[in-house]
C-alpha positions in Angstrom: 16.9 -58.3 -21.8 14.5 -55.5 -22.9 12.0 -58.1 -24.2 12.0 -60.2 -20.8 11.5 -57.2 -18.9 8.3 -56.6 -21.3 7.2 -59.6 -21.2 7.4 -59.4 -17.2 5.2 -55.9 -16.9 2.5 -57.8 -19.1 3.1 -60.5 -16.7 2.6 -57.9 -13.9 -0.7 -55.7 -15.4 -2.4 -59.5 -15.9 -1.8 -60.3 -12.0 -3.2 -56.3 -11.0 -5.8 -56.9 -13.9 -7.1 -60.1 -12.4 -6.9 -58.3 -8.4 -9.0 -55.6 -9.3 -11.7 -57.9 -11.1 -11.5 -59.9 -7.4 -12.5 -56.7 -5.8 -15.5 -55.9 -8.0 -16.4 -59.2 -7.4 -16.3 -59.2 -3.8 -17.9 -56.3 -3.3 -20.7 -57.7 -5.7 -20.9 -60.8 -3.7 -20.7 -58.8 0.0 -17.8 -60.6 0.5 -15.9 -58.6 3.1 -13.4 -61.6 3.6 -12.4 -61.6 -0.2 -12.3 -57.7 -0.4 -10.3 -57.8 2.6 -7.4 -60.4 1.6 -7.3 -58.0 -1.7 -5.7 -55.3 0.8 -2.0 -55.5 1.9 -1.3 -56.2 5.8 -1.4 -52.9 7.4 -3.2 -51.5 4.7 -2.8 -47.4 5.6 -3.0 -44.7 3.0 -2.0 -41.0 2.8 -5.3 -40.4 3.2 -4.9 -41.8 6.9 -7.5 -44.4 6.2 -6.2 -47.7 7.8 -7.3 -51.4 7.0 -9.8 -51.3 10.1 -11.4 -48.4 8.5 -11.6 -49.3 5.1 -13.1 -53.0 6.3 -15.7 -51.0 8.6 -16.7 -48.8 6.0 -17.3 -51.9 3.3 -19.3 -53.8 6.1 -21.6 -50.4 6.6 -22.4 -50.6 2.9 -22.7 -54.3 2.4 -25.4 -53.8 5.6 -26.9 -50.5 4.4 -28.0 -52.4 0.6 -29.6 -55.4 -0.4 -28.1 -55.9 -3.8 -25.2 -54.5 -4.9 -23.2 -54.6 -8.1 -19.7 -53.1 -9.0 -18.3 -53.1 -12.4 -14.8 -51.5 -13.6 -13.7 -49.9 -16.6 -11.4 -48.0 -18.9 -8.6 -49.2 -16.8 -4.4 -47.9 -16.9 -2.0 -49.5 -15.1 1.5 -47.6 -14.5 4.3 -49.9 -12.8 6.4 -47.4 -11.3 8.9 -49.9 -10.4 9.1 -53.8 -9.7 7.4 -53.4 -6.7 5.0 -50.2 -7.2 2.4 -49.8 -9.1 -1.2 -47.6 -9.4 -4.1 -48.2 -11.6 -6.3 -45.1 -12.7 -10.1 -46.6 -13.1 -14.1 -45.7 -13.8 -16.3 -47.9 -12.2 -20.0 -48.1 -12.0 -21.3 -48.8 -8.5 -25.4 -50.3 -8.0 -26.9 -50.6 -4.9 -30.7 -51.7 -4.2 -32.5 -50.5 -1.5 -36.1 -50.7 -0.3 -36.6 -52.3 -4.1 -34.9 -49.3 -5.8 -31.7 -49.3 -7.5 -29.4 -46.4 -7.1 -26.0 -46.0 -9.1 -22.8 -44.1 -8.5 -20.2 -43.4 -11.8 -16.7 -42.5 -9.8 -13.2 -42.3 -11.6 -10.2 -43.5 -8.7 -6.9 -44.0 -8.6 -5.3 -46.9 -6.6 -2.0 -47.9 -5.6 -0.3 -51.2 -5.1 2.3 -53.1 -4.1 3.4 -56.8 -4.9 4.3 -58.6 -2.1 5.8 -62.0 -1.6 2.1 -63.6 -2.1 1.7 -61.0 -5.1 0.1 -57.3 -5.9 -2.1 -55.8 -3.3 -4.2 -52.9 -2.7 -1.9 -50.1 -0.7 -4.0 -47.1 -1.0 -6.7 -44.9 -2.7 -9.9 -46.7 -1.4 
């Protein structure tokens, strides 16, 4: 039983891993539609930041830059239950403007939930 519950969590950090690749890629690509579908219905954090807002402020930056380019790293992922998880991340954010590049280093955390259709974003953006 132990070992099938393993085997589900690496099951589990594979399906979050592969989600949060899908966001660096959308935002690379200015694809509000893909970052958006990463984001659970009703997406509203403690923050107070609801789905509307967090949509709004993505299509502000894909506007405001030419180029840009968003890549993750040293990544840990904590299930907190079978539905719960968050992921504590660095990523490097590029942006071009007027032919400069510009670059942001941020650490986040993120939370998420898995849903029928699978893990989504729930807060922390």
């Amino acid at each position: 039983m132990l070992l099938s519950i393993a085997a589900c969590s690496g099951y589990d950090k594979n399906e979050i891993n592969a989600l949060l690749d899908a966001r660096d890629i959308a935002v690379s690509n200015h694809n509000i539609r893909d970052y958006d579908d990463l984001l659970i219905p009703g997406y509203h954090d403690q923050a107070g930041q609801s789905e509307f807002d967090i949509v709004s402020k993505m299509n502000k930056l894909f506007a405001q830059f030419e180029k840009i380019e968003m890549i993750s790293s040293n990544r840990v992922i904590r299930l907190l239950d079978n539905k719960h998880a968050e992921c504590e991340q660095s990523y490097l954010l590029r942006v071009k403007a007027d032919g400069t590049w510009r670059q942001l280093n941020q650490r986040e955390r993120i939370t998420l939930i898995k849903i029928n259709s699978g893990w989504k974003i729930s807060g922390g953006l």
